[in-house]
C-alpha positions, -999 to +999 in steps of 0.1 A: +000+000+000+015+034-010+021+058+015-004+083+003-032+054+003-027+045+040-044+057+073-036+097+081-057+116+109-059+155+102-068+181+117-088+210+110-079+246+109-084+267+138-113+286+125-128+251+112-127+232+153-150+268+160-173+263+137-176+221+140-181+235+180-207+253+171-227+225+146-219+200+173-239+217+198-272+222+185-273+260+170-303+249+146-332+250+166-347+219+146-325+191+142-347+172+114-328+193+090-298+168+091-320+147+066-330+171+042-296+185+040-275+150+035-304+142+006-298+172-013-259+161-012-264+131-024-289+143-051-260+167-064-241+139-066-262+123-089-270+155-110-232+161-113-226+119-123-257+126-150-235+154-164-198+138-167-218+106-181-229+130-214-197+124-224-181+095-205-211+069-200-188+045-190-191+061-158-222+048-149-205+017-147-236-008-161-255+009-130-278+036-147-304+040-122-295+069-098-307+064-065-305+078-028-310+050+000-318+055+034-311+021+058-311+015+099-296-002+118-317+001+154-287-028+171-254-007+158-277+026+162-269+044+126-285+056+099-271+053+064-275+077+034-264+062+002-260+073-035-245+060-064-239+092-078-203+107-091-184+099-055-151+115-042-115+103-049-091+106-017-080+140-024-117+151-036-127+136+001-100+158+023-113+190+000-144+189+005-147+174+039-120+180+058-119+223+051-157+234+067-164+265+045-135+263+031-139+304+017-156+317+040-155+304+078-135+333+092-161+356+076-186+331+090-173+332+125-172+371+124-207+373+117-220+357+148-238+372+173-243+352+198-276+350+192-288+313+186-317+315+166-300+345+145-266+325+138-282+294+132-295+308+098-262+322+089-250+282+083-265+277+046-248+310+037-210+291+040-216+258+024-211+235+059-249+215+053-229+183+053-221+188+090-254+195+102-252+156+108-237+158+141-267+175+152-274+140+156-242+121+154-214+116+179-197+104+150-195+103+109-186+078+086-179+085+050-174+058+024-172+068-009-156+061-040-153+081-073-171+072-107-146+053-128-119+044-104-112+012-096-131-006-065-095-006-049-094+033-049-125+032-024-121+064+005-131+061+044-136+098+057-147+094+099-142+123+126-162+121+159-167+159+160-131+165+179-107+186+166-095+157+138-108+137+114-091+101+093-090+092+059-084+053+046-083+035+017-108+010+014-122-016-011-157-006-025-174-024-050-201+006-055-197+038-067-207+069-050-207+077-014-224+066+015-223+088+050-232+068+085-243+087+111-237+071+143-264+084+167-261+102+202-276+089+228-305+116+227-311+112+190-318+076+191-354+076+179-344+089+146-335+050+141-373+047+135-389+040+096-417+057+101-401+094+114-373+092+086-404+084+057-425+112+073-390+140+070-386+126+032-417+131+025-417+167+043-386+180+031-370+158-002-400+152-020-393+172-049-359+155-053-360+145-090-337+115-077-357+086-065-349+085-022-357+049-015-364+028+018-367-008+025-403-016+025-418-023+057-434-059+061-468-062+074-467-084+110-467-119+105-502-142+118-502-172+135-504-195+109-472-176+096-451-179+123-456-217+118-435-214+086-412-188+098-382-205+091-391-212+054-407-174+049-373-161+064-356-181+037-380-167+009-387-132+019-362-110+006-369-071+016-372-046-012-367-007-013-395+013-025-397+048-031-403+069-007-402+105-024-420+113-055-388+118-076-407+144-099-385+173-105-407+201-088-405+226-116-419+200-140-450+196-120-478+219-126-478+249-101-516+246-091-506+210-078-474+223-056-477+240-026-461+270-007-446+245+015-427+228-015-419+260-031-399+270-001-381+232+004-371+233-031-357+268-026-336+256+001-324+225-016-312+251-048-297+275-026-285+256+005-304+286+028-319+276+058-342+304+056-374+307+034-372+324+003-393+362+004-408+356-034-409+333-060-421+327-097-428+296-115-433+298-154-433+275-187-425+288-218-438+269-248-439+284-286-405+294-305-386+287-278-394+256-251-380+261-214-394+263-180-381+284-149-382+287-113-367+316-099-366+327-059-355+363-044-343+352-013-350+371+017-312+382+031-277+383+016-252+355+015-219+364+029-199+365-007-226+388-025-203+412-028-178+392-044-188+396-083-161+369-089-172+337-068-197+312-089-232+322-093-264+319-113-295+294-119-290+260-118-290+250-157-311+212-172-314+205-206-346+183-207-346+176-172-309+168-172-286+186-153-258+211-173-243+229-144-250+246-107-241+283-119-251+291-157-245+329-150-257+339-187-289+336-180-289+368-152-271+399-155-247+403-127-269+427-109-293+404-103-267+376-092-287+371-056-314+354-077-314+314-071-332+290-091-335+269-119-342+270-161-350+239-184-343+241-218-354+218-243-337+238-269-299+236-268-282+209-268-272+185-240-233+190-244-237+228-243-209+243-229-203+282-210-187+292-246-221+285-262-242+292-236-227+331-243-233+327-275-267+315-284-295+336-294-320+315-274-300+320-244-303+354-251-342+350-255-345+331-220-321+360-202-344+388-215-372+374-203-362+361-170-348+398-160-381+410-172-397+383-147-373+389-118-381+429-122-414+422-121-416+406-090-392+432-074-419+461-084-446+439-078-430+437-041-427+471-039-457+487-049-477+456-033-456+449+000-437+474+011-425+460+041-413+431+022-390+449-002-377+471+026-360+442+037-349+431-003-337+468-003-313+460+028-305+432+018-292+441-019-305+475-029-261+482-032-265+454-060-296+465-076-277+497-076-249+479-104-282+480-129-286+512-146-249+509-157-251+473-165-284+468-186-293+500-205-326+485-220-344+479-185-318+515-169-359+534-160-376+501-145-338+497-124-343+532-114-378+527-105-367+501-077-340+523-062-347+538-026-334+568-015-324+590+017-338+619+019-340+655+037-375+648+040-364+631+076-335+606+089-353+572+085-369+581+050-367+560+020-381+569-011-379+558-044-372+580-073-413+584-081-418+592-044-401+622-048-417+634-079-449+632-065-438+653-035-412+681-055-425+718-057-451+728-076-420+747-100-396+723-093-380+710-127-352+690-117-346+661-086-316+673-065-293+652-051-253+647-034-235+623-028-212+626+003-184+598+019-206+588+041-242+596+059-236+624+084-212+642+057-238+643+031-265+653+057-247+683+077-233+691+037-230+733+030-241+725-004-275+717+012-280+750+026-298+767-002-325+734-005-327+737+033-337+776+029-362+767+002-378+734+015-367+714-017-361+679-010-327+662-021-320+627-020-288+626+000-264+591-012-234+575+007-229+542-012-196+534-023-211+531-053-238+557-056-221+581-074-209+555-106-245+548-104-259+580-107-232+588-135-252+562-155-292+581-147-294+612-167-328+615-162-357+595-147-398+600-159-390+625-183-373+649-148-335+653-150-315+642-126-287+668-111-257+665-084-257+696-063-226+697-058-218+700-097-211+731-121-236+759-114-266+754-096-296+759-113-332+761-096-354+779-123-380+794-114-376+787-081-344+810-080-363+832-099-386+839-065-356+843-043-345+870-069-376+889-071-374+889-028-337+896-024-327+917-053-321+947-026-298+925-007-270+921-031-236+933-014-214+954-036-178+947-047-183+909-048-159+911-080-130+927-063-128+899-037-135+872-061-104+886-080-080+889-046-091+851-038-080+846-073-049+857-072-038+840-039-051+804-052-038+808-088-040+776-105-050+756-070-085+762-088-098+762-119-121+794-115-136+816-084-170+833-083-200+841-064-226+815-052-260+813-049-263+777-032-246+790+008-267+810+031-244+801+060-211+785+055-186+807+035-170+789+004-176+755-013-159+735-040-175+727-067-166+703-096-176+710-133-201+692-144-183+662-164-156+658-136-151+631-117-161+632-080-138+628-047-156+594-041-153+576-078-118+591-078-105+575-043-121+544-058-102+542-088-071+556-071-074+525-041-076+499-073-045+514-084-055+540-116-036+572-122-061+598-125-063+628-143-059+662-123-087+677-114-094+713-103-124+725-083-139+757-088-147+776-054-178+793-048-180+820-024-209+834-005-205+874-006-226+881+026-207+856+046-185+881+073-154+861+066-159+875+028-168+909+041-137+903+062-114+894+033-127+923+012-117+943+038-080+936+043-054+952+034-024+931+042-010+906+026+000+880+047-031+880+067-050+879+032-027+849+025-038+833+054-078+838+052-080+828+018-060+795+025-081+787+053-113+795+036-101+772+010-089+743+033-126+752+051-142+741+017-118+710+010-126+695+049-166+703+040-161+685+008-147+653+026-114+660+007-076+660+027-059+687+032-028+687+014-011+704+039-025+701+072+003+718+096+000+748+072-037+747+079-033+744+119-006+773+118-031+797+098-060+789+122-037+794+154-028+826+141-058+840+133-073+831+166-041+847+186-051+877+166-087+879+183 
């Protein structure tokens, strides 16, 4: 025996003995899940053996018949789920067994908060459903070997929850992968026929694989136990099914219920929550396909992560392709789980065709058209609902407009807002239309670095004064998003904090009131800030957007802003300079001040502060702070 095929005891990694902790001692508050989940790993199995054997049948090894068995054994105290589906070779076995969440359990671990019933339903979200077993186990035995190896090549995988776990080679004539579960002492009556049948039938009966018991035999009668010997000799036990092995999606959707729905949704997605919405839909005329798609109801951990795998699950006449067929969602909507069946492309399609094929492209334009539905149907029908969907990936949704120009409006139309209508405030970008000025033309809104900047912002001061409403945005991303919405129901869209501000008509009334008021000379101290900055900015003039705060920057209209430009900088772009134009507000004393003075060094110092004042406000740095703490220390030693 080679040295890599003998005995060897592991152990896991630091962050993996917390988590096994954790699953050891009970944090799902229902323990019948252990079934459901160890089913829907041995029906992947058998969906991923159906897909190698499209082009190597000789895999199925004269054994074509997928099946999931489920045997007890009430003296030993187990319980044995098999499948002869695609198996695990030795290293295949350490992989995927031996690393819990293998990208993700330090994430996993930080995301705890102690609270049981909350933690318990971060589980699905890391990929560790295999060890909700030892929520009934003391100890789990894998045997297992890979489609197309040699019986010789057979794996034993066993761990007893500690901090290790051992791998052996064994013989095994079968191929695929059993897992024994070696009961605790208080999880004994799961070794009955009757419970195990009853959580089949409640959670895996929409497994399109066949999950198969021994058939129970009715009691014997007298007269039978007089010819027990012989029956014993004749009787030989058979499995039946226990499931109704019909793929659920194939099944007509007045026949399944809300109770199904959700099972299946958690045997696609590996959540242990329910999903918040769902939509179930055949397709028949030029092109043949059915779909199931789910909007789940929180955020897996790596949704951020545009990168990891992700999309429906893909079947070509009910067989299965692949787990992530990405081409048939946009990336914004990659938080959508479910599956499509195709009749119409070939069963040895591959990702390179898949991107190419006009009926691909059919299917995708139709499912986003589906999935948007149901997000506006959520929103306009339950609000409370898709506030939660908004938490959950409203940064996502926010990816659309500059993603998918033919559906940009109904994107926008989704979107939900902060506003200056109040702190806890959400609107959408219709909400606000219905509630702008009778002469209001355009819908105002900034973007700051992060919520309190944006809201305490000087370049609100004149929407303040007025009572306009402005949608106020501290996303990372809000500001490539909003690069990408010009306009939305026919009203333009404009960034406050952009080129000259214009209100219309509404500036027209503050005119018509505060013509008097103008003070005089505002040129000659636009043209002394001007010559102190020199080329630090890009122009100087008079504002009409303060009413209390002194200066502002203000970029031009096509420029970049501060928070793309830190983005792009951080991912390691050289960007082009950029230089703000600063707007002053003549009535401010600090201008009156500056037009006032006569010396230069003290000019000097106000204008560079009054800059440095506008760059802080802005959320910029200061390129020079010490130069900015010596100005303000000696302007306040002057007073």
């Amino acid at each position: 025996m080679s040295e890599a095929a003998q005995a060897q005891t592991m152990g896991f990694q630091t962050e993996a003995k917390q988590l096994l902790h954790l699953m050891i001692h009970s944090m799902y508050s229902n323990p019948d899940i252990f079934l459901r989940e160890l089913i829907s790993n041995a029906s992947d199995a058998a969906d991923k053996l159906r897909f190698e054997a499209l082009e190597h049948s000789e895999l199925y090894e004269d054994d074509p018949d997928l099946v999931v068995r489920i045997d007890i054994d009430s003296d030993a105290n187990t319980i044995t789920i098999s499948d002869n589906g695609i198996g695990m070779s030795r290293d295949e076995a350490i992989a995927n067994l031996g690393t819990i969440a293998r990208s993700g359990t330090a994430e996993f671990l930080g995301s705890l908060s102690g609270d049981q019933k909350s933690d318990s339903q971060l589980i699905g979200q890391f990929g560790v459903g295999f060890y909700s077993g030892f929520l009934v186990a003391d100890k789990i035995v894998v045997e297992t070997r890979r489609a197309g190896a040699p019986a010789s090549e057979g794996v034993s995988w066993s761990c007893d929850g500690e901090a290790e776990f051992t791998v052996d080679a064994i013989d095994r004539k079968e191929r695929g992968t059993s897992v024994i579960l070696h009961l605790k002492d208080d999880a004994k009556d799961y070794a009955n026929d009757w419970r195990l049948r009853s959580l089949v039938k409640k959670y895996s009966d929409h497994i399109a694989v066949p999950v198969e018991m021994l058939e129970i035999l009715p009691p014997k009668s007298a007269d039978d136990k007089e010819n027990e010997d012989q029956e014993e000799a004749e009787i030989v036990p058979q499995y039946e099914r226990v499931n109704s092995a019909t793929a659920l999606w194939t099944r007509p959707r007045k026949d399944i219920k809300d109770e199904e729905y959700q099972e299946f949704y958690k045997h696609v997605s590996h959540d242990f929550q329910d999903a918040m919405s769902w939509s179930h839909n055949r397709v028949e005329g030029k092109l043949d396909y059915t779909s199931l798609v789910y909007i789940p109801a929180h955020a897996p951990h790596d949704l951020y992560n545009r990168d990891v795998a992700r999309g429906l699950k893909l079947y070509i006449q009910r067989t299965f392709i692949m787990d992530d067929a990405e081409q048939f969602l946009p990336l914004y909507l990659r938080f959508i789980k479910g599956v499509v069946d195709c009749a119409d492309l070939p069963l040895n399609v591959s990702r390179e065709i898949l991107q190419s094929s006009p009926a691909v492209d059919s299917i995708r334009a139709a499912l986003v058209k589906r999935v948007l539905d149901m997000l506006d149907t959520l929103a306009k029908e339950k609000p409370d609902e898709y506030k939660t969907i908004w938490e959950a990936f409203g940064a996502v949704l926010k990816e659309g407009p500059g993603e998918d120009f033919a559906n940009r409006e109904r994107i926008a139309g989704l979107l939900r807002f902060a506003t200056t209508r109040g702190d806890d405030a959400m609107v959408s970008l219709a909400d606000y239309i219905a509630a702008m000025k009778p002469d209001q033309d355009k819908i105002y809104y900034l973007v700051g670095d992060n919520e309190s900047a944006a809201r305490n912002s000087a370049y609100l001061e004149i929407f303040r004064k007025k009572g306009i409403e402005v949608l106020v945005m501290f996303d990372r991303i809000d500001e490539w998003t909003m690069s990408h919405l010009q306009e939305f129901d026919g009203k333009a869209l404009q960034d406050i904090s952009r080129g000259e501000l214009d209100l219309g008509k509404l500036a027209d009334e503050e005119k018509d009131e505060d013509s008097s008021d103008k003070p005089e000379d505002s040129d000659a101290v636009v043209g002394k800030i001007k010559e102190v900055l020199g080329d630090r900015v890009a122009d100087v003039r008079t504002t009409s957007r303060l009413t209390e705060s002194p200066a502002c920057l203000v970029l031009g209209q096509d420029e970049m802003g501060s928070q793309m430009r830190k983005i792009m900088e951080a991912a390691g772009q050289a960007m082009p300079e950029s230089k703000p134009v600063l707007e002053v507000n003549a009535e401010h004393v600090l201008i009156q001040r500056l037009r006032d003075e006569s010396d230069g060094d003290k000019t000097a110092d106000l204008v560079g502060l009054l800059y440095d004042q506008a760059a802080l406000s802005a959320g910029e740095q200061l390129d020079n702070p010490a130069l900015f703490v010596k100005r303000l220390n000696r302007l306040l030693f002057e007073t």
